[in-house]
C-alpha positions as a Markdown table, in Angstrom:
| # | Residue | x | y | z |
|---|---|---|---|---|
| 1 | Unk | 123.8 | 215.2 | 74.8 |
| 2 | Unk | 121.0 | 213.2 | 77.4 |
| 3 | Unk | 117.8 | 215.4 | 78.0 |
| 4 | Unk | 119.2 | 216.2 | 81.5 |
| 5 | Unk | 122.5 | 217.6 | 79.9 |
| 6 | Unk | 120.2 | 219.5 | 77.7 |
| 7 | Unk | 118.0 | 221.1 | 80.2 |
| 8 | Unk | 120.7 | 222.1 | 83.1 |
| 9 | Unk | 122.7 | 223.9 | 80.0 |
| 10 | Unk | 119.6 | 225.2 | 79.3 |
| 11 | Unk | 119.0 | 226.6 | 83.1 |
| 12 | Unk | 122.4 | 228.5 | 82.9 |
| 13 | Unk | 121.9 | 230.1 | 79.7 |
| 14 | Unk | 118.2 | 231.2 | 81.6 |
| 15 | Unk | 120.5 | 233.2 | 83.9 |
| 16 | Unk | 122.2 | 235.7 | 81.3 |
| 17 | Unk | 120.7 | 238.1 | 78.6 |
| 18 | Unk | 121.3 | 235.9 | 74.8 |
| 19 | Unk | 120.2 | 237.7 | 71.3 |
| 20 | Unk | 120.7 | 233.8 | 70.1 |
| 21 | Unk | 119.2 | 231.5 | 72.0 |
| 22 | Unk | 121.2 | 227.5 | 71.1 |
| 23 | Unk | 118.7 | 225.6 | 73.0 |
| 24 | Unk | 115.3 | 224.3 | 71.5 |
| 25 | Unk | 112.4 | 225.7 | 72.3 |
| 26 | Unk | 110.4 | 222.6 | 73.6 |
| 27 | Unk | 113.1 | 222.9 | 76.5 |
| 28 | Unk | 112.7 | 226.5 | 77.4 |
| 29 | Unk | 109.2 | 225.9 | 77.6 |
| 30 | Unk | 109.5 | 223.2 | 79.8 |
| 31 | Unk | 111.1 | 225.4 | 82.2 |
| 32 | Unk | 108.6 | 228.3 | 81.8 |
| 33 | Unk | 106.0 | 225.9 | 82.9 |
| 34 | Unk | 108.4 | 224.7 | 85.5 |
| 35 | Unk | 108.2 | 228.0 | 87.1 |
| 36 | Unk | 104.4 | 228.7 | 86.3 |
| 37 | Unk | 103.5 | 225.5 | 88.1 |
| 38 | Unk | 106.1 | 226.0 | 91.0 |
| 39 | Unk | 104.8 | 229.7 | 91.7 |
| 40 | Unk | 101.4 | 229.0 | 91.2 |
| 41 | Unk | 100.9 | 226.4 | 93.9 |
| 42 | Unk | 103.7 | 228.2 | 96.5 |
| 43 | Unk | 101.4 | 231.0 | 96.3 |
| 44 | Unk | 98.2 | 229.0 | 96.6 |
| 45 | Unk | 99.6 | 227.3 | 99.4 |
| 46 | Unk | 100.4 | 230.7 | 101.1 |
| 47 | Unk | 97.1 | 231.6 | 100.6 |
| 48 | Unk | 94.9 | 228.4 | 102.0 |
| 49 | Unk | 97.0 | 228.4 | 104.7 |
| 50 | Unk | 96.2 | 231.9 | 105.4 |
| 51 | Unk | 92.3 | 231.3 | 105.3 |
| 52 | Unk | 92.2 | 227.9 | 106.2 |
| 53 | Unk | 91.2 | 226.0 | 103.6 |
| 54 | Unk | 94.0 | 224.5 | 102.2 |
| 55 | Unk | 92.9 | 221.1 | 100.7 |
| 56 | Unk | 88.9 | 222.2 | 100.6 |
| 57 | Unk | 87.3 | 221.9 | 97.3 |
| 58 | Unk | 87.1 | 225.5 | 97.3 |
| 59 | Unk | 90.9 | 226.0 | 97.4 |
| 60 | Unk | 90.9 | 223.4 | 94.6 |
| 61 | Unk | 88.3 | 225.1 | 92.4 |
| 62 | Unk | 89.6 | 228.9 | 93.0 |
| 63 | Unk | 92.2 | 229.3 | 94.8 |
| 64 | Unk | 94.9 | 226.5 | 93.3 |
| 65 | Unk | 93.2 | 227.9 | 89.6 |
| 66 | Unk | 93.4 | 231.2 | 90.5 |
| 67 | Unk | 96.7 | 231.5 | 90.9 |
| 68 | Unk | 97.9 | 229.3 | 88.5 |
| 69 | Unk | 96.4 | 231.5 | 85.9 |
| 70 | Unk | 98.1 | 234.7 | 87.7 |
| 71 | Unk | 101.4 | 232.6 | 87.6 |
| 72 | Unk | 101.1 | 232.0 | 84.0 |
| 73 | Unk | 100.2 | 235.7 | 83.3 |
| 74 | Unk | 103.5 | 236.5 | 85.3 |
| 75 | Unk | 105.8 | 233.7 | 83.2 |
| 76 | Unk | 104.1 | 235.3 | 80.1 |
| 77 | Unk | 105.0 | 239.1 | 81.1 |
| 78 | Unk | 108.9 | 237.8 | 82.2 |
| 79 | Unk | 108.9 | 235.8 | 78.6 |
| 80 | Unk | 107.7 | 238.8 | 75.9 |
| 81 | Unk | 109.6 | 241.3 | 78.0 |
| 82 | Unk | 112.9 | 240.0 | 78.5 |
| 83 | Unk | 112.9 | 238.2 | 75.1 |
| 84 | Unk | 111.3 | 241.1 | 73.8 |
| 85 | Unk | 114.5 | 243.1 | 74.9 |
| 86 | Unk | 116.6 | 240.7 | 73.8 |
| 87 | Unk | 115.6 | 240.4 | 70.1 |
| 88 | Unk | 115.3 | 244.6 | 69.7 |
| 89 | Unk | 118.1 | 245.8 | 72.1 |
| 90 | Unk | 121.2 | 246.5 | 70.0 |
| 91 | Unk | 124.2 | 243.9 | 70.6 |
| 92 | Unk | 126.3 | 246.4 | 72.3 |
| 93 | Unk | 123.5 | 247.0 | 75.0 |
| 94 | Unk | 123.5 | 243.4 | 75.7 |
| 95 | Unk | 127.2 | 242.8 | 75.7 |
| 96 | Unk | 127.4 | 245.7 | 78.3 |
| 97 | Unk | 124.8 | 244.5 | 80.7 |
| 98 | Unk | 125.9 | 241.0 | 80.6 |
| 99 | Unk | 129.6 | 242.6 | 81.5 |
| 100 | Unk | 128.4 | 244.4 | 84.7 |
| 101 | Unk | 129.9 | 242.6 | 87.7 |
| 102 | Unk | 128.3 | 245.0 | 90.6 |
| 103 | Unk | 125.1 | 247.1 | 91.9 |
| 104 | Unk | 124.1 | 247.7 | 88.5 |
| 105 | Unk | 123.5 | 244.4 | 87.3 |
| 106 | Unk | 121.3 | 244.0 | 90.4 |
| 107 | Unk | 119.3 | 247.1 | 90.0 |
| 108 | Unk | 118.6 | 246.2 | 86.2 |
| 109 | Unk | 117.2 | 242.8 | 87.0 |
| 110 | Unk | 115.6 | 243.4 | 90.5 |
| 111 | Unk | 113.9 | 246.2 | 88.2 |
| 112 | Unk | 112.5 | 244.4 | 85.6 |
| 113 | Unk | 111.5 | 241.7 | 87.4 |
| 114 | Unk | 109.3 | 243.6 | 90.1 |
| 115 | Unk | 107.7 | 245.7 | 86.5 |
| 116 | Unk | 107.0 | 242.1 | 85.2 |
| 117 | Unk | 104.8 | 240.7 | 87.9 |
| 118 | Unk | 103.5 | 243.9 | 88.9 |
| 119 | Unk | 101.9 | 244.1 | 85.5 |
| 120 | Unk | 101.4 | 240.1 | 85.2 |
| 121 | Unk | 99.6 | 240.2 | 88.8 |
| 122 | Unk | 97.0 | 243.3 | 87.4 |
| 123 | Unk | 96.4 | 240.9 | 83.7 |
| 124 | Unk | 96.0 | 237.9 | 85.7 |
| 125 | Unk | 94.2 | 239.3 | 88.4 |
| 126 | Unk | 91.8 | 240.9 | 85.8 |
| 127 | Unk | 91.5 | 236.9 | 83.8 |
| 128 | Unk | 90.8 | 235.9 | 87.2 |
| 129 | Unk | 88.0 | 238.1 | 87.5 |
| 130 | Unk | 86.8 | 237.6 | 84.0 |
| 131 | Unk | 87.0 | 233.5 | 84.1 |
| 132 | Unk | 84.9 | 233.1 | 87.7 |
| 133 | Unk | 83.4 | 236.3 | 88.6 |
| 134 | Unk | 85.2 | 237.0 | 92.0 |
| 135 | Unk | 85.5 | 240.5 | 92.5 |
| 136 | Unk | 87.3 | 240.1 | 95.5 |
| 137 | Unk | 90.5 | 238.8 | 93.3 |
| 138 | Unk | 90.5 | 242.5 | 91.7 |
| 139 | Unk | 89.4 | 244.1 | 94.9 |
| 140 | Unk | 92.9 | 243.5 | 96.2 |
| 141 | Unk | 94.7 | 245.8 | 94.3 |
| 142 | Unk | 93.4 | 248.5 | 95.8 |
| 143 | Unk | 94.2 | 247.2 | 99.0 |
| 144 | Unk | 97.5 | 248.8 | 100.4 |
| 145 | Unk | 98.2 | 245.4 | 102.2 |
| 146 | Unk | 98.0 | 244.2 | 99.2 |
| 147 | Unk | 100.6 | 245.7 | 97.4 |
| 148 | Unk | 103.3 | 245.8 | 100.6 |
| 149 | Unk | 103.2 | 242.5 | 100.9 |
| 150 | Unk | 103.9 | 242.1 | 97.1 |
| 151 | Unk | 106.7 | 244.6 | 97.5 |
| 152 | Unk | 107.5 | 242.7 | 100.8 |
| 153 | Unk | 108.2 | 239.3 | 98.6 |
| 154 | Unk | 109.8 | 241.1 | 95.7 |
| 155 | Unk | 112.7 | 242.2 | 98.0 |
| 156 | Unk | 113.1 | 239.0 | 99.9 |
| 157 | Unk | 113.2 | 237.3 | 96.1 |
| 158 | Unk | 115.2 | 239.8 | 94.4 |
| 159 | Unk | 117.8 | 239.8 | 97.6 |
| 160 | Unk | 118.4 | 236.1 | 97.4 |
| 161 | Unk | 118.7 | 236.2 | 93.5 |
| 162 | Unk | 121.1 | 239.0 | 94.0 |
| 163 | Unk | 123.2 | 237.2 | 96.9 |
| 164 | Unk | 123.2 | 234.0 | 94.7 |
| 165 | Unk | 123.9 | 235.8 | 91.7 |
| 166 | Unk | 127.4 | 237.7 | 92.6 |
| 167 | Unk | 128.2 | 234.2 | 94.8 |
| 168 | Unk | 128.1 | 232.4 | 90.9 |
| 169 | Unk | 130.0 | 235.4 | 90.1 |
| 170 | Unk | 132.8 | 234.8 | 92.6 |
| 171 | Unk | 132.7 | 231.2 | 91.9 |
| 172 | Unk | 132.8 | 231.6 | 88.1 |
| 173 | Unk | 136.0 | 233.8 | 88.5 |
| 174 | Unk | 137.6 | 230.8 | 90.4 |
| 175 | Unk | 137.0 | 228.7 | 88.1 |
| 176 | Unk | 138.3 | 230.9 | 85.4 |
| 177 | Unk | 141.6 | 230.9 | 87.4 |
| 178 | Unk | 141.9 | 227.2 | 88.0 |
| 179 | Unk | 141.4 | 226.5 | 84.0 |
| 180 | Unk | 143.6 | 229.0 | 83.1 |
| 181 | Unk | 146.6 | 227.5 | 85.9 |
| 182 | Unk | 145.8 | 224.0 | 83.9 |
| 183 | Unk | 146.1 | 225.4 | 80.7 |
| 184 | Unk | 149.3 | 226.6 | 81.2 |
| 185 | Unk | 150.3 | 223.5 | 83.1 |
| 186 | Unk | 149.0 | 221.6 | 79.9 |
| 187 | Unk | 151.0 | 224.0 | 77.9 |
| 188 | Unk | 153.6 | 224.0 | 79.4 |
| 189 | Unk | 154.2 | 220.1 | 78.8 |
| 190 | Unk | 152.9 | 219.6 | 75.4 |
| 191 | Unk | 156.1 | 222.7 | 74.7 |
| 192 | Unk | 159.2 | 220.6 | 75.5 |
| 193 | Unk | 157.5 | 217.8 | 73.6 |
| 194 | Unk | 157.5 | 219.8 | 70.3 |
| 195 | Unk | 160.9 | 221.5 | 71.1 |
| 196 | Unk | 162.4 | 217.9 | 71.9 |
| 197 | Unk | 161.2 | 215.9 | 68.2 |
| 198 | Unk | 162.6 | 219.0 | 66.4 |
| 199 | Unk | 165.6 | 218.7 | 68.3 |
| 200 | Unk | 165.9 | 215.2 | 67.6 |
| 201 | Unk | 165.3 | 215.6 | 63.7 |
| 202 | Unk | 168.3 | 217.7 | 63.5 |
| 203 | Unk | 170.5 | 215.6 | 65.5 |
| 204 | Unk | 169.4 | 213.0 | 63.7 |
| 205 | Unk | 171.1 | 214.7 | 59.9 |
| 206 | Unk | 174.2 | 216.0 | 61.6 |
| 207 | Unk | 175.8 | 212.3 | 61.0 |
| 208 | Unk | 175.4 | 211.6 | 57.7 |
| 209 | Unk | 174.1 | 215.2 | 56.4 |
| 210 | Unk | 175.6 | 218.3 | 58.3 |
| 211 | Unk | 175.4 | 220.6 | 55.5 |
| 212 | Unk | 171.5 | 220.2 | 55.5 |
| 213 | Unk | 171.2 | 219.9 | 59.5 |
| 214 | Unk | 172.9 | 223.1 | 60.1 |
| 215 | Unk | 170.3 | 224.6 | 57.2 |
| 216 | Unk | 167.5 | 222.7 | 59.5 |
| 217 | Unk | 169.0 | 224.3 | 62.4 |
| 218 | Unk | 169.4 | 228.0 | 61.2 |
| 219 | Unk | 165.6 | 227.5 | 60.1 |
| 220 | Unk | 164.4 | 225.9 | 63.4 |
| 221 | Unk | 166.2 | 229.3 | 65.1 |
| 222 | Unk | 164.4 | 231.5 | 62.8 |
| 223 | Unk | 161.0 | 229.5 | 63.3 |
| 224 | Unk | 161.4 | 229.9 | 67.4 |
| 225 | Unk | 162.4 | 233.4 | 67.3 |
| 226 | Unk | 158.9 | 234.1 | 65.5 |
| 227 | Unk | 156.5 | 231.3 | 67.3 |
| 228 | Unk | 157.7 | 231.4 | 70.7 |
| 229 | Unk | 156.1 | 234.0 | 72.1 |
| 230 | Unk | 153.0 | 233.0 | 70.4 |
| 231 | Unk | 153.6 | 229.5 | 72.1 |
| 232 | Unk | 154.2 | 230.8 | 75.4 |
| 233 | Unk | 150.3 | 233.0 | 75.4 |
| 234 | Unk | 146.9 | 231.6 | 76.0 |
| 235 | Unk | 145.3 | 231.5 | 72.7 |
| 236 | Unk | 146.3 | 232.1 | 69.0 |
| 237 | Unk | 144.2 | 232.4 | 65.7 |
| 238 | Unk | 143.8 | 230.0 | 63.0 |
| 239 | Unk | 145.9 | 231.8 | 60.7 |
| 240 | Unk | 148.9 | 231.7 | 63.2 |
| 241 | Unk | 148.3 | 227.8 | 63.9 |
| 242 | Unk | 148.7 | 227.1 | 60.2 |
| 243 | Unk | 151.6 | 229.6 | 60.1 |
| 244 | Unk | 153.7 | 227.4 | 62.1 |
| 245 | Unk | 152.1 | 224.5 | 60.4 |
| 246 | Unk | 153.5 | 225.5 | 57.3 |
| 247 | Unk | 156.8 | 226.1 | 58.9 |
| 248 | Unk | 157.3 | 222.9 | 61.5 |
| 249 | Unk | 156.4 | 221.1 | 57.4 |
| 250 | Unk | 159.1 | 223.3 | 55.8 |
| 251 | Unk | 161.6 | 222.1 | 58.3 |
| 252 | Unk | 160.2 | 218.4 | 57.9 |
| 253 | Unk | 161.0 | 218.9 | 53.9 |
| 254 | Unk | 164.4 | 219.4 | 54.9 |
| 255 | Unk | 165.0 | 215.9 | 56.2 |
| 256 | Unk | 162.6 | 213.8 | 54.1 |
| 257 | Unk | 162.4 | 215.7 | 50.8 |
| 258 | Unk | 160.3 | 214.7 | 48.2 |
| 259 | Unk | 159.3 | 211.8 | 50.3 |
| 260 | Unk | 156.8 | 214.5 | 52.0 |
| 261 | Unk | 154.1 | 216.4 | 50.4 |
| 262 | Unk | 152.0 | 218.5 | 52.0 |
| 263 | Unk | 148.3 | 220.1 | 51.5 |
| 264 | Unk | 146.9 | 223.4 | 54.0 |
| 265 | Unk | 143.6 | 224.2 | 53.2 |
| 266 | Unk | 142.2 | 227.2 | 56.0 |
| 267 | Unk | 138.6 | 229.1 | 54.6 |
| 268 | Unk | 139.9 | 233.2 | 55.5 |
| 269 | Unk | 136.6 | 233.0 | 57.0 |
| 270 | Unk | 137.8 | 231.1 | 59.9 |
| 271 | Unk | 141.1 | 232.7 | 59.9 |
| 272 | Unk | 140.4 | 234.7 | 63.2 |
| 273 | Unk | 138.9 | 231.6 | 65.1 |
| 274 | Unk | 140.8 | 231.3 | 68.6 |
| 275 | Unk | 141.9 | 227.9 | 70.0 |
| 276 | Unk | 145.1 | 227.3 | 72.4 |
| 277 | Unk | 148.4 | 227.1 | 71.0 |
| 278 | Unk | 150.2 | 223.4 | 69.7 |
| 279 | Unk | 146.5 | 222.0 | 69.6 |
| 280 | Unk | 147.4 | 220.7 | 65.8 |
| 281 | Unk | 150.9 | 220.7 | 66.0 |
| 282 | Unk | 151.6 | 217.0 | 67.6 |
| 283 | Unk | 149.3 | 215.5 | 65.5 |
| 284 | Unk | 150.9 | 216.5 | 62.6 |
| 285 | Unk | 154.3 | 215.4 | 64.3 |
| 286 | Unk | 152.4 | 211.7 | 64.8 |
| 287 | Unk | 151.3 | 211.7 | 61.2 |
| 288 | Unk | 154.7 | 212.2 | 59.9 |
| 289 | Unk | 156.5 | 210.0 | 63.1 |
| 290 | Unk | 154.1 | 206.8 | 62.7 |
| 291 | Unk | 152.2 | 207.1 | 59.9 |
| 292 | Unk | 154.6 | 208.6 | 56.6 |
| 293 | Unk | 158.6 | 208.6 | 57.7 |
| 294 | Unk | 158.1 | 204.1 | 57.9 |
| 295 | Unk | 157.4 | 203.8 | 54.7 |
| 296 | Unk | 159.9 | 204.2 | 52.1 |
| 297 | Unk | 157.7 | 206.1 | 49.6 |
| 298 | Unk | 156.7 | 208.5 | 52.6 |
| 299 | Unk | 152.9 | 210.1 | 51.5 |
| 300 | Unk | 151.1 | 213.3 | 52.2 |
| 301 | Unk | 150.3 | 215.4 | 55.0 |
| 302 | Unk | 146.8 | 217.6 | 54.6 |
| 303 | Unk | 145.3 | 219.8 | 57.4 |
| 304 | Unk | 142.3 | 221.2 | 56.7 |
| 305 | Unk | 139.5 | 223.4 | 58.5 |
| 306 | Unk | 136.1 | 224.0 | 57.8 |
| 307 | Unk | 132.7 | 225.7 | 59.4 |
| 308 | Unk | 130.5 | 222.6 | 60.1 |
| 309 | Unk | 127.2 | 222.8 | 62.4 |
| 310 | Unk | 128.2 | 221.6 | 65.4 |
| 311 | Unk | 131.3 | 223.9 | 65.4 |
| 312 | Unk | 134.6 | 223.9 | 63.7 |
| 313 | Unk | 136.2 | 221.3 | 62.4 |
| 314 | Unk | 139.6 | 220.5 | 62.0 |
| 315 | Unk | 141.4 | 217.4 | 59.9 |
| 316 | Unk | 144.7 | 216.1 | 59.9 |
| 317 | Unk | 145.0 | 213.7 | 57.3 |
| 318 | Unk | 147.6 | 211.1 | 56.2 |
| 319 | Unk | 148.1 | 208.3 | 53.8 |
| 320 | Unk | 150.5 | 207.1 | 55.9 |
| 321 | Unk | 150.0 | 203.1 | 57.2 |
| 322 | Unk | 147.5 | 203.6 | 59.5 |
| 323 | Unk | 146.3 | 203.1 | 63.0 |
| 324 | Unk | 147.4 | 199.1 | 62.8 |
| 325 | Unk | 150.5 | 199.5 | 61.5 |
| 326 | Unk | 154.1 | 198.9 | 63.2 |
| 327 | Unk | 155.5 | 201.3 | 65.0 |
| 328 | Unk | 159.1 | 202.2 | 64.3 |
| 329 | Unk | 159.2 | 203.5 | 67.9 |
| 330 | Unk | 156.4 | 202.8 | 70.5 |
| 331 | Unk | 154.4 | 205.9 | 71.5 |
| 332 | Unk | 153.1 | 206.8 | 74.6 |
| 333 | Unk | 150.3 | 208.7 | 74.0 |
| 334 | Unk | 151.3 | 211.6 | 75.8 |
| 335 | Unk | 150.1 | 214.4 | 72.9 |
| 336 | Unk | 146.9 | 212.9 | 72.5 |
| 337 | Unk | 146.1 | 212.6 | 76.0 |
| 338 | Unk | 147.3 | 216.3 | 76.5 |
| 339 | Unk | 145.0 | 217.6 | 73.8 |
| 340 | Unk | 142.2 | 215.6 | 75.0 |
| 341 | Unk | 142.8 | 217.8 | 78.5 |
| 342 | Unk | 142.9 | 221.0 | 76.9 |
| 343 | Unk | 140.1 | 220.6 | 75.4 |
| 344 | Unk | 138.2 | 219.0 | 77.9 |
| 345 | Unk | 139.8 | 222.2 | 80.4 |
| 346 | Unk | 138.5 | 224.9 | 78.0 |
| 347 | Unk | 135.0 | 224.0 | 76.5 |
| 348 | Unk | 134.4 | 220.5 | 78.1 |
| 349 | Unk | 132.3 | 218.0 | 76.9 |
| 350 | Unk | 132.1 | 220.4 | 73.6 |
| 351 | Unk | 135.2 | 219.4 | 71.8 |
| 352 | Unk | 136.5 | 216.5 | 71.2 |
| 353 | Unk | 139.6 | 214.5 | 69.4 |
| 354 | Unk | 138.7 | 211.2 | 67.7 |
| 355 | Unk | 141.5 | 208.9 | 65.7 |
| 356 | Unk | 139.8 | 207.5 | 62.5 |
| 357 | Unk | 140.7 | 205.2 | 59.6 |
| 358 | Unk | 140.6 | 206.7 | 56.3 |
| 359 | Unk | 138.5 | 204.3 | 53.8 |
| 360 | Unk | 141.5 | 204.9 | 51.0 |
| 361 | Unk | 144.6 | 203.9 | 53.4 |
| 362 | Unk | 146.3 | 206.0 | 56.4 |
| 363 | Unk | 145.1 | 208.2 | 59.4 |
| 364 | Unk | 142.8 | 210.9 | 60.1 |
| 365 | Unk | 142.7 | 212.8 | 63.9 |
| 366 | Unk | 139.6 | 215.3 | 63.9 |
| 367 | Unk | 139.2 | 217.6 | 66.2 |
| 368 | Unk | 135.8 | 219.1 | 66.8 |
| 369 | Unk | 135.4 | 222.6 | 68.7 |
| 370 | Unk | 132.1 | 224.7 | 69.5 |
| 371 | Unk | 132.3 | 228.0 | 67.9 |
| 372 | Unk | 130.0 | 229.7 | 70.1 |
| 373 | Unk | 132.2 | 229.6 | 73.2 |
């Protein structure tokens, strides 16, 4: 991830309440001082224009300074109080606010944030007074024209951070519809492609084999009466992906025997982890289709899962002949390319899919997901 990349995530997750904060500190800072330095000299502006000495050495010395230090009083009251909150409010307080969608999210924020620079403006007016000796800076709170005109900006702010607040909203739902219509578009074509290979396995026994096709075929019933209502929704578990994992392998068996061995190796910790449906099934059928059924000795399939920094990590492994081996039948790349969208559709640049040489022989596809999605 580029610097850029870094910092515009780090601008939208400025925007909502987070007990556990992913990006580094260096960059949050960065934008802290973004906002002292932007308020500081808007405000500074405002005021040599109104007394006309914008540009003098005086607005230079005092003014500019002045409120620069108020801004940074300000930034420091918005940082302890909302991180402040953040860190002691239970989970279940956050959660909730987070979740409001209407007036109330407005009224907490617009509240807060008129509480923080009221009392930033007093400290900062006080520093102000403290650091040059101008009375006049703490003469003007108790200054009713003072104080309206504070109130005056605080609405004007806190209205357009409300307006573009519930418009982010409305264009956050969208988006939430439009990745959930390519999801199931996805789904729905990565489906026919698993149904279609099992299909083809049993018609492919029924020649020289029917006792053991129509055993493949009463199995491949009882495995769709279980999975497919699990294939048809938007998300399943770990535990249910390896479940029919286990049972697309038992069917496999069937047809190549001995020939396959198998290996599933899922941590019970990660046994709840969502992900979409058939995101581990096809590579598992190209494991077994290009890698292990051309050789005669066949090899072993081992799918694996594990907790790693970056996210979760999942491996299909064969010792199969590898990416630069023949192909019995050409592929055309439509399961990877379909996973590759999915993920791309449902956490972005986050996840990824890479093919990779084992050092010992064979095949490995990884698929890396963020677990903090």
């Amino acid at each position: 991830m580029t610097f850029t990349q870094e910092f515009a995530q780090a601008l939208r997750h400025q925007r909502t309440l987070m007990k556990h904060r992913p990006d580094r500190l260096r960059v949050r800072l960065l934008i802290y001082l973004l906002w002292l330095l932007g308020f500081g000299f808007f405000f500074a502006t405002i005021h040599g224009l109104q007394n006309g000495r914008l540009g003098a050495a005086s607005w230079w010395r005092h003014d500019l300074a002045g409120h620069l230090l108020v801004s940074a009083c300000v930034t420091s009251c918005f940082f302890l109080v909302f991180r402040g909150f953040e860190k002691l409010a239970p989970q279940r307080w956050i959660d909730a606010i987070v979740g409001w969608r209407d007036w109330r999210a407005g009224l907490f924020y617009a509240g807060v944030s008129v509480a923080c620079s009221a009392v930033g403006i007093v400290i900062g007016l006080a520093a102000v007074n403290a650091a040059w000796g101008l009375p006049g800076w703490s003469r003007a709170l108790a200054k009713p024209a003072f104080w309206g005109q504070f109130l005056g900006i605080s609405v004007v702010i806190s209205g357009f951070l409300g307006w573009r607040y519930r418009a982010r909203w409305k264009q956050e739902q969208m988006q939430a519809r439009i990745t959930e219509a390519q999801l199931k578009l996805l789904q729905g074509q990565i489906e026919p492609h698993f149904l279609f290979n099992t299909l083809a396995n049993v018609q492919s026994l029924i020649d020289f084999d029917p006792d053991r096709a129509k055993l493949m075929l009463e199995r491949f019933t009882d495995y769709l009466r279980a999975s497919l209502g699990q294939l048809r929704g938007e998300s399943t578990t770990l535990a249910q992906e390896f479940g029919m994992l286990e049972a697309y392998l038992g069917l496999m068996q069937l047809r190549m025997g001995e020939r396959l061995r198998l290996r599933l190796d899922l941590p019970a910790a990660l046994s709840g982890v969502e992900l979409p449906p058939l995101l581990v099934q096809p590579l598992v059928e190209n494991a077994i289709h290009h890698g292990l059924e051309p050789q005669i000795a066949g090899g072993e399939i081992a799918v694996t899962a594990r907790r790693e920094a970056s996210g979760l990590c999942i491996d299909v492994e064969d010792d199969g002949q590898g990416l630069d081996g023949p192909r019995r039948r050409p592929g055309n790349g439509v399961a990877l390319a379909n996973i590759r969208e999915r993920l791309a559709t449902r956490w972005g640049a986050a996840a990824t899919l890479e093919l990779q040489r084992r050092d010992d022989g064979g095949t490995r596809a990884r698929i890396r997901i963020p677990l903090d999605t």
